[in-house]
PDB file of N, CA, C and O in Angstrom:
ATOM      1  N   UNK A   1      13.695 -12.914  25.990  1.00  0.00           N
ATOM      2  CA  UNK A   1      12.269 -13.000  25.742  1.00  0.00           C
ATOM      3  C   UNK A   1      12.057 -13.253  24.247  1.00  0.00           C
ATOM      4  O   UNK A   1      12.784 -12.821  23.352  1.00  0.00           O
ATOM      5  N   UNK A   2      10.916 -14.044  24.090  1.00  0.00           N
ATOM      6  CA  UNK A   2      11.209 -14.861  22.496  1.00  0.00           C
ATOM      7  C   UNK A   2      10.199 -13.321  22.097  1.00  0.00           C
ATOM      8  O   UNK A   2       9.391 -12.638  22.728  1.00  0.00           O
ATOM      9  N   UNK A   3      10.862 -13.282  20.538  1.00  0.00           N
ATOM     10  CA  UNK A   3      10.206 -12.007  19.871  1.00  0.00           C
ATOM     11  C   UNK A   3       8.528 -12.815  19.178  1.00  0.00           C
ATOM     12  O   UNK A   3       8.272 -13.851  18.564  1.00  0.00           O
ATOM     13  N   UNK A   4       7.638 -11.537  19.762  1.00  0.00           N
ATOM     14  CA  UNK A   4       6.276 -12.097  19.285  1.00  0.00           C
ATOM     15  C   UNK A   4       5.657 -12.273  17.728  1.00  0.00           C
ATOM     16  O   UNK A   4       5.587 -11.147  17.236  1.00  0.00           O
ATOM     17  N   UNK A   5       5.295 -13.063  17.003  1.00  0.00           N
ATOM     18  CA  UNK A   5       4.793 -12.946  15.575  1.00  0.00           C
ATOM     19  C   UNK A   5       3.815 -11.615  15.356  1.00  0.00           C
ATOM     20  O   UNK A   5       2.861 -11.212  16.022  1.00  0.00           O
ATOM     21  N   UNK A   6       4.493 -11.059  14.052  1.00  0.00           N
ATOM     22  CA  UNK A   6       3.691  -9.882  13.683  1.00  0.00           C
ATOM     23  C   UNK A   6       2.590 -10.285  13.144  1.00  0.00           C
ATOM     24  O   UNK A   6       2.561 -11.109  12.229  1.00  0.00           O
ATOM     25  N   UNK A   7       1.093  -9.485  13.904  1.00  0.00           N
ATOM     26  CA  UNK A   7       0.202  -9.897  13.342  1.00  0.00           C
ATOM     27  C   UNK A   7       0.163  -9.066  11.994  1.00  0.00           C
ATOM     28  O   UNK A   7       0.974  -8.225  11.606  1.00  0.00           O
ATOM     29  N   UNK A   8      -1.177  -9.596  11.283  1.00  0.00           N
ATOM     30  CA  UNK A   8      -1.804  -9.599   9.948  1.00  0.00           C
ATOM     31  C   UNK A   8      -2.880  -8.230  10.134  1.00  0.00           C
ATOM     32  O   UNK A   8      -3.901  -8.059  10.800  1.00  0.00           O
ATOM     33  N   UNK A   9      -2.001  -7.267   9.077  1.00  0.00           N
ATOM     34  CA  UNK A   9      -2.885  -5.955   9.538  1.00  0.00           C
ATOM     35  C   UNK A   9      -4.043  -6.274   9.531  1.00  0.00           C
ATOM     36  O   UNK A   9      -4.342  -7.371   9.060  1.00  0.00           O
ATOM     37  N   UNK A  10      -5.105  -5.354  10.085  1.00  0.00           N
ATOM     38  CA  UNK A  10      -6.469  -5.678   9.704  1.00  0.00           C
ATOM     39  C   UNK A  10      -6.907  -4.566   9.045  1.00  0.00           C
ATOM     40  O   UNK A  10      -6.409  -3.461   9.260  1.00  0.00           O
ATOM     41  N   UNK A  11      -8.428  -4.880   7.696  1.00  0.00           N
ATOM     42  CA  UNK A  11      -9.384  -4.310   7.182  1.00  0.00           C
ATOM     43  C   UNK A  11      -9.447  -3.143   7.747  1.00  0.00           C
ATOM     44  O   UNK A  11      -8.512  -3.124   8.548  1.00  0.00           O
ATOM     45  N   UNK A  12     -10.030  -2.123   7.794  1.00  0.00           N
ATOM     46  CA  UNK A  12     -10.612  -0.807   8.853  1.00  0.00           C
ATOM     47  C   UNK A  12     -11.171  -0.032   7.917  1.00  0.00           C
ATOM     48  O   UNK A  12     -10.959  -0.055   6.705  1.00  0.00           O
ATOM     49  N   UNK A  13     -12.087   0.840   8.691  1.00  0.00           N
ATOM     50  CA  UNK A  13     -12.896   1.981   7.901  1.00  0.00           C
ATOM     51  C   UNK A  13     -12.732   3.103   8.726  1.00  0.00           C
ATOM     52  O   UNK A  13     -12.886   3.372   9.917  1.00  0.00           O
ATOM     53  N   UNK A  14     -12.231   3.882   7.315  1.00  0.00           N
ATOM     54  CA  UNK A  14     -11.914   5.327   7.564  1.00  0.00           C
ATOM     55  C   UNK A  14     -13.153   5.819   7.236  1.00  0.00           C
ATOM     56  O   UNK A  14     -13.644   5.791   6.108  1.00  0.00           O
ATOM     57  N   UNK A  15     -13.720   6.329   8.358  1.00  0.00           N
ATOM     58  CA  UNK A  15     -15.441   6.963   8.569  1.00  0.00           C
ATOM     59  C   UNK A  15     -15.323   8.358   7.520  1.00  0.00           C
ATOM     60  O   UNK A  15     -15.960   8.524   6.480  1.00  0.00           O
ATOM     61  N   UNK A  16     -14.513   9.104   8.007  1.00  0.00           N
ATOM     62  CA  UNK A  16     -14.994  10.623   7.305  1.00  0.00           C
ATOM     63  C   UNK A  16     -15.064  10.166   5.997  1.00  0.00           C
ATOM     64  O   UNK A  16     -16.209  10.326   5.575  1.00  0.00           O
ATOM     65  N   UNK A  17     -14.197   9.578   5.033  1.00  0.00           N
ATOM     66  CA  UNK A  17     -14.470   9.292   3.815  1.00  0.00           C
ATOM     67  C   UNK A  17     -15.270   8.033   3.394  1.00  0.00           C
ATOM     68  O   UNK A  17     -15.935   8.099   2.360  1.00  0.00           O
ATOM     69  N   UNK A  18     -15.254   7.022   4.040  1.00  0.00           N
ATOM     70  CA  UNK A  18     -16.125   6.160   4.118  1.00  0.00           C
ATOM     71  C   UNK A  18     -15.527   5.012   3.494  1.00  0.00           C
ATOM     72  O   UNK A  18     -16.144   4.281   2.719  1.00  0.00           O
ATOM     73  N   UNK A  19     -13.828   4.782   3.970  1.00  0.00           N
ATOM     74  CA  UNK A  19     -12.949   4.266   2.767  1.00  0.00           C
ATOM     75  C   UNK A  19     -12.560   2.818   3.625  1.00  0.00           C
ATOM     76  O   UNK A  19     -12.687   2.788   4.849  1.00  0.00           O
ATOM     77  N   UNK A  20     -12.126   1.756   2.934  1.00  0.00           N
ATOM     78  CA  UNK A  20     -11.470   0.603   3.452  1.00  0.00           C
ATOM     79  C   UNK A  20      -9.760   0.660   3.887  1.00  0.00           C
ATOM     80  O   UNK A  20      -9.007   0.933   2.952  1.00  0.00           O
ATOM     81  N   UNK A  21      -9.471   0.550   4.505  1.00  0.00           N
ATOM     82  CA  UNK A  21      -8.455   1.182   5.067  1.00  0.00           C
ATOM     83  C   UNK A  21      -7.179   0.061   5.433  1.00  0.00           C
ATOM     84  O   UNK A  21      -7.730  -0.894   5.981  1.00  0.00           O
ATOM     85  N   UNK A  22      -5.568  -0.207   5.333  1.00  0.00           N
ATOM     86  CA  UNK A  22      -5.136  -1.464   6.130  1.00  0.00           C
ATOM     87  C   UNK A  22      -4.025  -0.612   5.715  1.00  0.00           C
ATOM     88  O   UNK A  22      -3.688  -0.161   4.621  1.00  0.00           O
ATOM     89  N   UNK A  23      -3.226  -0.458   7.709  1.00  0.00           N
ATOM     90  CA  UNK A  23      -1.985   0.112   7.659  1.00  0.00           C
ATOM     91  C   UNK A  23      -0.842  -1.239   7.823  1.00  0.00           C
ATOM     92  O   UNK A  23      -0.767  -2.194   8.597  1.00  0.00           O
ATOM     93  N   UNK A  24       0.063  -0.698   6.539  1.00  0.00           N
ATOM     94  CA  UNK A  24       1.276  -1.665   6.219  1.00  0.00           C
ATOM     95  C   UNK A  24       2.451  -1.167   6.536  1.00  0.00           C
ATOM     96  O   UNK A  24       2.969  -0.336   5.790  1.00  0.00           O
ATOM     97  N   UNK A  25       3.052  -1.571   7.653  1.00  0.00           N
ATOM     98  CA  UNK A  25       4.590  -1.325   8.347  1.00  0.00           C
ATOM     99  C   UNK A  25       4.346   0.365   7.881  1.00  0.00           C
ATOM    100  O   UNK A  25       4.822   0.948   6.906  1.00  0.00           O
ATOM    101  N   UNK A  26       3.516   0.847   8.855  1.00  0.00           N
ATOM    102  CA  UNK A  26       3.029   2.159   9.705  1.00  0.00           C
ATOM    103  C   UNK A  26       2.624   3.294   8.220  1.00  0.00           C
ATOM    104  O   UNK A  26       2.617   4.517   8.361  1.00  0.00           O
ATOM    105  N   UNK A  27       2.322   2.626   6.898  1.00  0.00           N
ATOM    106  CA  UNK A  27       1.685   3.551   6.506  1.00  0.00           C
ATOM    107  C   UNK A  27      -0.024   2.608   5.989  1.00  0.00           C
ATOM    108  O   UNK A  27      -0.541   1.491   5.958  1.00  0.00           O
ATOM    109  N   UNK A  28      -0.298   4.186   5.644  1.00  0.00           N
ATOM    110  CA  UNK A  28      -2.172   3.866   5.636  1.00  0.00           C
ATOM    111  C   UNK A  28      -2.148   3.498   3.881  1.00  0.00           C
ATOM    112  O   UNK A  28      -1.797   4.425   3.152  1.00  0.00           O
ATOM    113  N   UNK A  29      -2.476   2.318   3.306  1.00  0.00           N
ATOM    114  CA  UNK A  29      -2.988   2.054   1.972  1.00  0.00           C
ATOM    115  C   UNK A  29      -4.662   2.293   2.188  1.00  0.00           C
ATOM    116  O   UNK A  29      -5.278   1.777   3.120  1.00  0.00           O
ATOM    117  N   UNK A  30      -5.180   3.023   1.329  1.00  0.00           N
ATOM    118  CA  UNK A  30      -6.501   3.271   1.246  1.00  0.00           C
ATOM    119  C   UNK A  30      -7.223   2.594  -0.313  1.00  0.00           C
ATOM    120  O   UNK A  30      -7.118   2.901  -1.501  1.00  0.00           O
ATOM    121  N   UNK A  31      -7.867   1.691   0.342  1.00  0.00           N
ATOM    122  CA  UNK A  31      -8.331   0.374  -0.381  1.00  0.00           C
ATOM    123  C   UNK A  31      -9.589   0.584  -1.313  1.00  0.00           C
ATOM    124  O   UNK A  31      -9.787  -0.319  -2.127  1.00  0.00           O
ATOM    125  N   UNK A  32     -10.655   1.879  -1.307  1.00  0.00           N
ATOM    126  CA  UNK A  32     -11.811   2.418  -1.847  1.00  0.00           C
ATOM    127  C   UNK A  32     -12.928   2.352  -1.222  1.00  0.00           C
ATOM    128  O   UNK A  32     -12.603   2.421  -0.036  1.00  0.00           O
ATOM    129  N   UNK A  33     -14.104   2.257  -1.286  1.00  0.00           N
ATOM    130  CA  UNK A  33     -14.966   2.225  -0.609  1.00  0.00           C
ATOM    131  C   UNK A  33     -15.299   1.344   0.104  1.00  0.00           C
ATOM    132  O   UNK A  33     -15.390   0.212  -0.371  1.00  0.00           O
ATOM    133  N   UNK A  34     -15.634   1.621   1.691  1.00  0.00           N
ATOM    134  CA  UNK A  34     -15.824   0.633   2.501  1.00  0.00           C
ATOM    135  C   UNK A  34     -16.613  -0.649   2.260  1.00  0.00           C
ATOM    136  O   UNK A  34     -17.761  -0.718   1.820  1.00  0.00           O
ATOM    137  N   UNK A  35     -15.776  -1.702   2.636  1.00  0.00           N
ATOM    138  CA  UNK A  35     -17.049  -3.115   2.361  1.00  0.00           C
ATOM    139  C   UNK A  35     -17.464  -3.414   1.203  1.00  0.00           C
ATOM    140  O   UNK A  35     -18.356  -4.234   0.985  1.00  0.00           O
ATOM    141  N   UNK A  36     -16.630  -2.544   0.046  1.00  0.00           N
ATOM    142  CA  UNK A  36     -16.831  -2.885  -1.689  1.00  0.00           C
ATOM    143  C   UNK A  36     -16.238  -4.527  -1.657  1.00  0.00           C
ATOM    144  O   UNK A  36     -15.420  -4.915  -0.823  1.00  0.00           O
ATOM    145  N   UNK A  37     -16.737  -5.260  -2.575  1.00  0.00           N
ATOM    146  CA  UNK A  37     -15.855  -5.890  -3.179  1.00  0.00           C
ATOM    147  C   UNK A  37     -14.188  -5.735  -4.024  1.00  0.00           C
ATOM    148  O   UNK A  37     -13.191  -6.444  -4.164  1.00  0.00           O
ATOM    149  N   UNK A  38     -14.580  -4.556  -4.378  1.00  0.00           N
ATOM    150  CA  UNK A  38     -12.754  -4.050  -4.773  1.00  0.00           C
ATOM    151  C   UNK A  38     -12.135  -3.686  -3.505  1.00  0.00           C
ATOM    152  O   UNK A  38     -10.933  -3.949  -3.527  1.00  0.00           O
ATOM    153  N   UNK A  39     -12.386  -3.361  -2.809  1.00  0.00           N
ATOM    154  CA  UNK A  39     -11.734  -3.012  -1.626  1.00  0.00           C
ATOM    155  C   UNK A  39     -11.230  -4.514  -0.922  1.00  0.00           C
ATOM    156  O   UNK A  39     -10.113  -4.994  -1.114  1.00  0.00           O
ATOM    157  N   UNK A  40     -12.086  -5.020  -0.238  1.00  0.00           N
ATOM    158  CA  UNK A  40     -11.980  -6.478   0.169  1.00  0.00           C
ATOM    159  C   UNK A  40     -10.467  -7.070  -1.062  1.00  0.00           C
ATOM    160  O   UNK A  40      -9.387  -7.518  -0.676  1.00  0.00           O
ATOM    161  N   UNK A  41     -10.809  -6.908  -2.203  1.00  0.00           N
ATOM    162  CA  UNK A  41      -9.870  -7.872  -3.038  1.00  0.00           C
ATOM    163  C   UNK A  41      -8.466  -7.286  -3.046  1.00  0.00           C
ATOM    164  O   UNK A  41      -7.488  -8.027  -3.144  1.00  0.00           O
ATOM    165  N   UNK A  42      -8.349  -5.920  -2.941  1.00  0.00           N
ATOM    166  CA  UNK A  42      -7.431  -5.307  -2.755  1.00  0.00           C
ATOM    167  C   UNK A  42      -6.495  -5.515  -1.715  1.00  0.00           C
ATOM    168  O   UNK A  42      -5.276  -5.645  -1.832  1.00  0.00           O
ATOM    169  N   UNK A  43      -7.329  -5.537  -0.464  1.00  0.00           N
ATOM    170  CA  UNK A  43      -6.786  -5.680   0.562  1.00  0.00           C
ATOM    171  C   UNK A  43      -6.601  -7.288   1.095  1.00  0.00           C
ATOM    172  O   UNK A  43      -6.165  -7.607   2.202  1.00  0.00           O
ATOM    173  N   UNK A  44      -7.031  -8.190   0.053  1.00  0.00           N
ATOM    174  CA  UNK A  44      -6.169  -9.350  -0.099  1.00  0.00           C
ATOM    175  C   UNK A  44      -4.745  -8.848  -0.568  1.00  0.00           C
ATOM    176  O   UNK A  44      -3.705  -8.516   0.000  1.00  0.00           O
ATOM    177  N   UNK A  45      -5.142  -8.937  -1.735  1.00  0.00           N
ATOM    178  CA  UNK A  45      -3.617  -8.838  -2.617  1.00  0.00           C
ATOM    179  C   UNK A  45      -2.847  -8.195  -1.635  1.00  0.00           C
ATOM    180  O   UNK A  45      -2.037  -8.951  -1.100  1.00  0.00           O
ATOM    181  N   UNK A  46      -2.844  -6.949  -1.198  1.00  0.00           N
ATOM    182  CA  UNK A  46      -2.074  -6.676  -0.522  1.00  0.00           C
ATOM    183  C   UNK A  46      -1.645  -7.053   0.960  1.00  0.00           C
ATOM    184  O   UNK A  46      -1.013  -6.400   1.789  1.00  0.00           O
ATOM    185  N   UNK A  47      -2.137  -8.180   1.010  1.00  0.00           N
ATOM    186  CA  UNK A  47      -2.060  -8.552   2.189  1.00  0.00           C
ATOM    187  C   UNK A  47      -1.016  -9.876   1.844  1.00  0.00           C
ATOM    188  O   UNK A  47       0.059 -10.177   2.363  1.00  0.00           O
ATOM    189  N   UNK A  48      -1.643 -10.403   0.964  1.00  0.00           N
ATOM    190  CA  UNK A  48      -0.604 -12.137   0.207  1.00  0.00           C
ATOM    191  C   UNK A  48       0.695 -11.212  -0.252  1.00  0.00           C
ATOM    192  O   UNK A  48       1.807 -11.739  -0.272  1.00  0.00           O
ATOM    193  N   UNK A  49       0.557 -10.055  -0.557  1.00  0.00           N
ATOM    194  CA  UNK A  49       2.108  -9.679  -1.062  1.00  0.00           C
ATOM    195  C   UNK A  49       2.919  -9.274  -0.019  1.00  0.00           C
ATOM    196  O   UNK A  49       4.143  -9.171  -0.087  1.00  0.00           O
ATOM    197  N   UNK A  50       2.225  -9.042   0.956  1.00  0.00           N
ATOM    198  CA  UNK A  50       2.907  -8.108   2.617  1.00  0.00           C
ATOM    199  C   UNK A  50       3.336  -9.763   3.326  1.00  0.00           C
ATOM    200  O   UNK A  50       4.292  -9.803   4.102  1.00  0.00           O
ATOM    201  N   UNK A  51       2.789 -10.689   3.091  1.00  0.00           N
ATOM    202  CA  UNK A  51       3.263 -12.357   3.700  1.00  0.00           C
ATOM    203  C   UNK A  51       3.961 -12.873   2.804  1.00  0.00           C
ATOM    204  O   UNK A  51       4.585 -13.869   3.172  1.00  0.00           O
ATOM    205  N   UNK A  52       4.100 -12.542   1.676  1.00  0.00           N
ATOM    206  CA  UNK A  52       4.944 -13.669   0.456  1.00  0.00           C
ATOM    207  C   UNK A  52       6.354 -12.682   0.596  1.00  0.00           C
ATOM    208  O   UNK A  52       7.398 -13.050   0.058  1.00  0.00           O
ATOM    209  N   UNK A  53       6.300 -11.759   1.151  1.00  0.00           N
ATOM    210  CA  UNK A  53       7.679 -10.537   1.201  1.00  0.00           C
ATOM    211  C   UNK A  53       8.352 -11.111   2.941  1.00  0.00           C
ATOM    212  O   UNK A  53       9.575 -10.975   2.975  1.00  0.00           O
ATOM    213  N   UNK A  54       7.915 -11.531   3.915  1.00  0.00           N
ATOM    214  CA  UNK A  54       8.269 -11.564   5.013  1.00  0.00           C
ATOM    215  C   UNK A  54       7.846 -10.720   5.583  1.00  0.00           C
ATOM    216  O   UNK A  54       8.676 -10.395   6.431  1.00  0.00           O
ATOM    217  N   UNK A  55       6.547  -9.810   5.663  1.00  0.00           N
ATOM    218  CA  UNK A  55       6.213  -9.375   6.273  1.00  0.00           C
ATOM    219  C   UNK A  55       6.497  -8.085   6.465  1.00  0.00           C
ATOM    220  O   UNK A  55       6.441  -7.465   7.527  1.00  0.00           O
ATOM    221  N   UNK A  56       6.881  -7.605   5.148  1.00  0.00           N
ATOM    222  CA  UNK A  56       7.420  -6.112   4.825  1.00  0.00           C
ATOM    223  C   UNK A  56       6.785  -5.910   3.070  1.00  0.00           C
ATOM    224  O   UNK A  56       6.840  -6.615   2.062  1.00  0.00           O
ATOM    225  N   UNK A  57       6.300  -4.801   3.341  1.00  0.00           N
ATOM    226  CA  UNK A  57       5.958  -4.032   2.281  1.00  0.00           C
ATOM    227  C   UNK A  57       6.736  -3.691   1.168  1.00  0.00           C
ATOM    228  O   UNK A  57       7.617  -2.885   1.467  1.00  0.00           O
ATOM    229  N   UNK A  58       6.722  -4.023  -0.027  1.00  0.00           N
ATOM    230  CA  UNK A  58       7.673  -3.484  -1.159  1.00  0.00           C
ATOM    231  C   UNK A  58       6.740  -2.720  -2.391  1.00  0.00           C
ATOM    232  O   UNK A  58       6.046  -3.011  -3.364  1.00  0.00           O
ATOM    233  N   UNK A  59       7.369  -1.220  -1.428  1.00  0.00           N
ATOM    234  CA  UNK A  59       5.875  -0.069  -2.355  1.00  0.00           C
ATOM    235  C   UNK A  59       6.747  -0.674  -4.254  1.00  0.00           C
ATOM    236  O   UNK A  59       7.734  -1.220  -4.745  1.00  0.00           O
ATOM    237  N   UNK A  60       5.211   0.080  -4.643  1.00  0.00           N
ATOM    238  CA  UNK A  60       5.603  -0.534  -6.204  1.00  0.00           C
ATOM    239  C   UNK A  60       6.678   0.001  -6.768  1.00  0.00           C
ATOM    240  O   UNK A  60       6.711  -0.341  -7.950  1.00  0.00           O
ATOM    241  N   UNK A  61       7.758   0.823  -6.420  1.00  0.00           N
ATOM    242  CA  UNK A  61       8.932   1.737  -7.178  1.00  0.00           C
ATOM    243  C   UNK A  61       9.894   0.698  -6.560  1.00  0.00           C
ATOM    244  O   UNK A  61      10.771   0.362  -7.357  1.00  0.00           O
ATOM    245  N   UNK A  62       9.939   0.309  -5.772  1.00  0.00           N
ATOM    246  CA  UNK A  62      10.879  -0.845  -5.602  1.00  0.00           C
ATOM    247  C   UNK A  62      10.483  -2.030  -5.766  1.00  0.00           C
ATOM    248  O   UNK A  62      11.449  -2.763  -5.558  1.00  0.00           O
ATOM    249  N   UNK A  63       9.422  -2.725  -6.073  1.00  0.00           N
ATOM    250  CA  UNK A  63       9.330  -3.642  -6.908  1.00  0.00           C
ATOM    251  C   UNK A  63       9.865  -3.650  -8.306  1.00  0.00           C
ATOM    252  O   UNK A  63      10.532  -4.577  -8.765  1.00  0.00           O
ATOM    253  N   UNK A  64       9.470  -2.354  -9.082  1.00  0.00           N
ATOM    254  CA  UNK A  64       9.737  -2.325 -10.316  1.00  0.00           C
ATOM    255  C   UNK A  64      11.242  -2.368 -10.649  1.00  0.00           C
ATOM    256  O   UNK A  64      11.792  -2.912 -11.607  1.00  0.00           O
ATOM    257  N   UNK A  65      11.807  -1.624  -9.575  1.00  0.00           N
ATOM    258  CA  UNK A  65      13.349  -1.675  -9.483  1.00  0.00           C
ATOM    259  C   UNK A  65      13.977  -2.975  -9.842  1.00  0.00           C
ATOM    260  O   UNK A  65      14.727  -3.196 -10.794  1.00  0.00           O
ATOM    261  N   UNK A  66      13.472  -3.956  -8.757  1.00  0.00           N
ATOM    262  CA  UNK A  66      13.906  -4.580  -8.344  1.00  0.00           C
ATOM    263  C   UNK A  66      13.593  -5.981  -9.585  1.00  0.00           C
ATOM    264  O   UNK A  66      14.300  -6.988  -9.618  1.00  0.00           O
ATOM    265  N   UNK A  67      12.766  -5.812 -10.233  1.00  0.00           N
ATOM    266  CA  UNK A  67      13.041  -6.196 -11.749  1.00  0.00           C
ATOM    267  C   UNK A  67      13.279  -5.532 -12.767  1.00  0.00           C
ATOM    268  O   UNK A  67      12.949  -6.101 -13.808  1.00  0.00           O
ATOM    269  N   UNK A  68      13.734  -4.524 -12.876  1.00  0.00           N
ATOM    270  CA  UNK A  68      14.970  -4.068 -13.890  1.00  0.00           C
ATOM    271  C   UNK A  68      15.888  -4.691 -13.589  1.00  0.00           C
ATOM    272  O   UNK A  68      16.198  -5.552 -14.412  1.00  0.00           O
ATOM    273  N   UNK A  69      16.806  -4.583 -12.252  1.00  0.00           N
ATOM    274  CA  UNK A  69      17.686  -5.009 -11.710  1.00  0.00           C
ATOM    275  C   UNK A  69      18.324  -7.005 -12.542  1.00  0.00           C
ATOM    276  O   UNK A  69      19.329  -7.396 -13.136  1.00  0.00           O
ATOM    277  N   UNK A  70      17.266  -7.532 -12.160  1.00  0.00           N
ATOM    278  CA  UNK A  70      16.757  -9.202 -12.429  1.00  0.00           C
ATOM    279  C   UNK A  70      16.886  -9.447 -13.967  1.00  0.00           C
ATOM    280  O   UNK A  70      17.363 -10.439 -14.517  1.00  0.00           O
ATOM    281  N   UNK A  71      16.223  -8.038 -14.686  1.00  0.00           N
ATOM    282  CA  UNK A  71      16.183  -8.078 -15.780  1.00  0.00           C
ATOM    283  C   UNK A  71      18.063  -7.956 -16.501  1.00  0.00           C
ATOM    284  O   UNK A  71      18.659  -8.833 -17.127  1.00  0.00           O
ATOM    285  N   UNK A  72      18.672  -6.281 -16.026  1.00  0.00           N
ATOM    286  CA  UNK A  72      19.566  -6.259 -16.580  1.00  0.00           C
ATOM    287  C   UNK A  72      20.889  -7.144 -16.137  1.00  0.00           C
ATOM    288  O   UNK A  72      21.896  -6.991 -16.828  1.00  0.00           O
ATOM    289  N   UNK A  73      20.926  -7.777 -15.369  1.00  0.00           N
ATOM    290  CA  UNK A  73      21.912  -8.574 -14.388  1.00  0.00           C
ATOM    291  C   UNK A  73      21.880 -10.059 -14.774  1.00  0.00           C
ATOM    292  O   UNK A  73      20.801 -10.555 -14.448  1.00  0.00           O
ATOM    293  N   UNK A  74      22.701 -10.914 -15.354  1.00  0.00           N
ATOM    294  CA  UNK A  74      23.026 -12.129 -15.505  1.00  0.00           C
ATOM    295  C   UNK A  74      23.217 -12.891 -14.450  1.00  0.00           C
ATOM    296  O   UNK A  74      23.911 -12.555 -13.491  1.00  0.00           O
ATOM    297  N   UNK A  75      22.622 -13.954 -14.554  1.00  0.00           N
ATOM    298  CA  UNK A  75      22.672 -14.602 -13.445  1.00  0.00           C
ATOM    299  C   UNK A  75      23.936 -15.004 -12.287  1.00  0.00           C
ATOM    300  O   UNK A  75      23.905 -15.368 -11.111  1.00  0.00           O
ATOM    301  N   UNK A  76      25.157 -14.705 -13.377  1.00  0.00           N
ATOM    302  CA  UNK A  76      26.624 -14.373 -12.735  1.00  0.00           C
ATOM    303  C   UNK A  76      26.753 -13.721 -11.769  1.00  0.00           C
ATOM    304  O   UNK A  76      27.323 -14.037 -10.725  1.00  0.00           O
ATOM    305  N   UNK A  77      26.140 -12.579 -12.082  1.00  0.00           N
ATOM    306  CA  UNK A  77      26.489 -10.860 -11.026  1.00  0.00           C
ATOM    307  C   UNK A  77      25.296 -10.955 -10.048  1.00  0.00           C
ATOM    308  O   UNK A  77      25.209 -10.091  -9.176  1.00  0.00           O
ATOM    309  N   UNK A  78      24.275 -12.037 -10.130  1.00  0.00           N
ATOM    310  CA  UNK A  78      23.624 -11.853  -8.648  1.00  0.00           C
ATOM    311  C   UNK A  78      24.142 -12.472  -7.540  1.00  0.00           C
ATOM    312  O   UNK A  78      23.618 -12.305  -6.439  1.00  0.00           O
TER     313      UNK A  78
END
């Protein structure tokens, strides 16, 4: 059976707080107030970075890693 394309989380509002909401490979990023414009832009970015990755999340401690890494490593040793 061919494996199905992962969809594109969606937007959501977390009512009790009243927050913009988009769960990324099963955790909750909480985006600020519902239907803000910062919220909306947020939850771009994080959405172009969750598709420019393959479709996996790279929380920011392993991003940062992951240019030290780039940084201290010659192009030899990658």
């Amino acid at each position: 059976m061919p494996k199905q394309p992962r969809r594109v989380p969606r937007y959501r509002h977390y009512k009790p707080k009243n927050l913009g909401v988009v769960r990324i490979d099963g955790k909750d990023q909480y985006l600020g107030r519902y239907d803000s414009p910062e919220s909306r832009e947020k939850y771009h970015r994080l959405i172009a970075e969750w598709l420019s990755n393959g479709g996996a999340y790279t929380t920011p401690a392993v991003a940062s890693a992951l240019a030290v890494m780039m940084f201290v490593l010659t192009p030899e040793q990658i």
